[in-house]
C-alpha positions as CSV (number, residue, x, y, z in Angstrom):
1,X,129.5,0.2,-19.7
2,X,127.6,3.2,-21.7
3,X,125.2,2.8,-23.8
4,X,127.5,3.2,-27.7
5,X,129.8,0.8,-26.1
6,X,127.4,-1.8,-25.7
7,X,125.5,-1.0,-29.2
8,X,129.1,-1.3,-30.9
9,X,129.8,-4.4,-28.8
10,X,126.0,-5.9,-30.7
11,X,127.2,-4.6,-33.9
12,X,130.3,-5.8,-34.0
13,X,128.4,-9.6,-33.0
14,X,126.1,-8.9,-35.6
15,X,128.4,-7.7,-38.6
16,X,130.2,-11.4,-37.7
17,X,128.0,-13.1,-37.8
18,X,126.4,-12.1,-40.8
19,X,129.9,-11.6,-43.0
20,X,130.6,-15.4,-41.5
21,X,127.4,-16.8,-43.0
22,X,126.1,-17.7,-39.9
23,X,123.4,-17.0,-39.8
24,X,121.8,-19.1,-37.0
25,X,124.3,-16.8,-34.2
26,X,122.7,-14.0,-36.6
27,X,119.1,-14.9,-35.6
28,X,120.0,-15.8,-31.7
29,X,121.1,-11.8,-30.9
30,X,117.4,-11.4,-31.9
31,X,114.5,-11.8,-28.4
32,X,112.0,-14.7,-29.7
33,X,109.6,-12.8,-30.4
34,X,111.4,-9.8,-32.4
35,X,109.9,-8.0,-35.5
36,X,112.1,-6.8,-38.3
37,X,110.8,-4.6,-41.6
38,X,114.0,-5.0,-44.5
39,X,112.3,-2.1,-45.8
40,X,110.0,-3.3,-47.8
41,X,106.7,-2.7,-46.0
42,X,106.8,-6.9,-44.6
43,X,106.8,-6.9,-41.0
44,X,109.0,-10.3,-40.0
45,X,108.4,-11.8,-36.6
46,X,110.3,-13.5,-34.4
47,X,113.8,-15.7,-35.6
48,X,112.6,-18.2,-37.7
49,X,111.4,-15.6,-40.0
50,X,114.4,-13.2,-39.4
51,X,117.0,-16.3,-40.2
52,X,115.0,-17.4,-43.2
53,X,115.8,-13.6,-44.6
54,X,119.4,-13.6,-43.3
55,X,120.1,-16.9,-45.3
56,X,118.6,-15.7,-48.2
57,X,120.6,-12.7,-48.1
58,X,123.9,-14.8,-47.6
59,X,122.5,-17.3,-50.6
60,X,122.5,-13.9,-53.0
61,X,126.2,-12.9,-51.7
62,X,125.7,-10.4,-49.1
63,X,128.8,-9.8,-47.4
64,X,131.1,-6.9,-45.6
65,X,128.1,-5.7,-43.7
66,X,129.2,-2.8,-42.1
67,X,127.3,-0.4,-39.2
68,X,128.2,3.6,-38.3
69,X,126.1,4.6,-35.4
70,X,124.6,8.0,-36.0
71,X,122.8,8.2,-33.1
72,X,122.3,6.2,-29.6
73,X,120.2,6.4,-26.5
74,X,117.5,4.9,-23.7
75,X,117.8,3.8,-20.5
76,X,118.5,0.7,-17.6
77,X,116.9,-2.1,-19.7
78,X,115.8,-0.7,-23.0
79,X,118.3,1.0,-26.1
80,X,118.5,2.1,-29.6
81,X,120.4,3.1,-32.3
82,X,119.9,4.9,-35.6
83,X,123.0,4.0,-38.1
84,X,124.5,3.9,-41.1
85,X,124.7,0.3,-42.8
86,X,126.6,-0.7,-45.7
87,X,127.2,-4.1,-47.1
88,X,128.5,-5.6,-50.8
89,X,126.6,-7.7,-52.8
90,X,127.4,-10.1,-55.2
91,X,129.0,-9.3,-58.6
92,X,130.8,-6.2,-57.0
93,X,127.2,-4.4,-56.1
94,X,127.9,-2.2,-53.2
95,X,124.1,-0.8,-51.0
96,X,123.8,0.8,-47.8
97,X,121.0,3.1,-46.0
98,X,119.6,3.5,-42.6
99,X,119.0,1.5,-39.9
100,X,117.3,1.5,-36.4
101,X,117.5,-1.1,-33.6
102,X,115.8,-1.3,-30.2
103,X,118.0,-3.3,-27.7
104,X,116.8,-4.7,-24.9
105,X,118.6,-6.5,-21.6
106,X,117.3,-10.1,-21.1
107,X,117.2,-11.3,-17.0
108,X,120.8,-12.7,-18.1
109,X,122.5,-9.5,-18.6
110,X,122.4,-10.3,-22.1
111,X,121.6,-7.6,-25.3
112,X,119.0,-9.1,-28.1
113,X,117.5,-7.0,-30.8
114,X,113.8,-6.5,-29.7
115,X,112.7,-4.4,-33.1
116,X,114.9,-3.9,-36.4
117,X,114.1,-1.5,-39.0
118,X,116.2,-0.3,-42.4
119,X,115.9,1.7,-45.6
120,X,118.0,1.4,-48.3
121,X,119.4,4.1,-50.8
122,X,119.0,3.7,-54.6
């Protein structure tokens, strides 16, 4: 499989799991020991801390998260993507930006989010 095939394959597991609400399949596409910024300077690390965000996010109405890859590449074990995101809010609020992921292949087989990074347009 190339790589955009198995970054869409992550997004699409990720966009479900986050327009479901659930948000504990959310945090397990995430290694242990990932970080994540949300754009606001914070540095999150591993999945406790990335589900406590993803349920708050959920709690405030986030839904139809969407993800447009702009760009993907890397190698055997290691991948990343640089996307668009989009997503509605509650109250018909609609936000979106820029988002970069680094992918990496557990012993498994298996594709987790190692490092998660987003802006977000005014």
């Amino acid at each position: 499989m190339d790589i955009k095939s198995i970054i869409e394959l992550a997004n699409l597991a990720w966009n479900k799991a986050l327009n479901s609400g659930n948000i504990k399949a959310l945090a397990v596409l995430y290694t242990e020991n990932a970080t994540l910024s949300p754009g606001n300077g914070a540095t999150l690390a591993g999945r406790k801390e990335i589900e406590a965000l993803f349920n708050g996010f959920v709690a405030n109405g986030v839904h139809n998260h969407t993800l447009e890859i702009v760009e993907c590449g890397g190698s055997d074990k290691v991948i990343y993507q640089v996307s668009k995101w989009h997503a509605n809010g509650a109250e018909s609020s609609s936000f979106g930006g820029i988002t970069m992921s680094v992918l990496e292949q557990s012993s498994d087989g298996q594709w987790h989010t190692n490092s998660h990074v987003w802006n977000m347009k005014a």
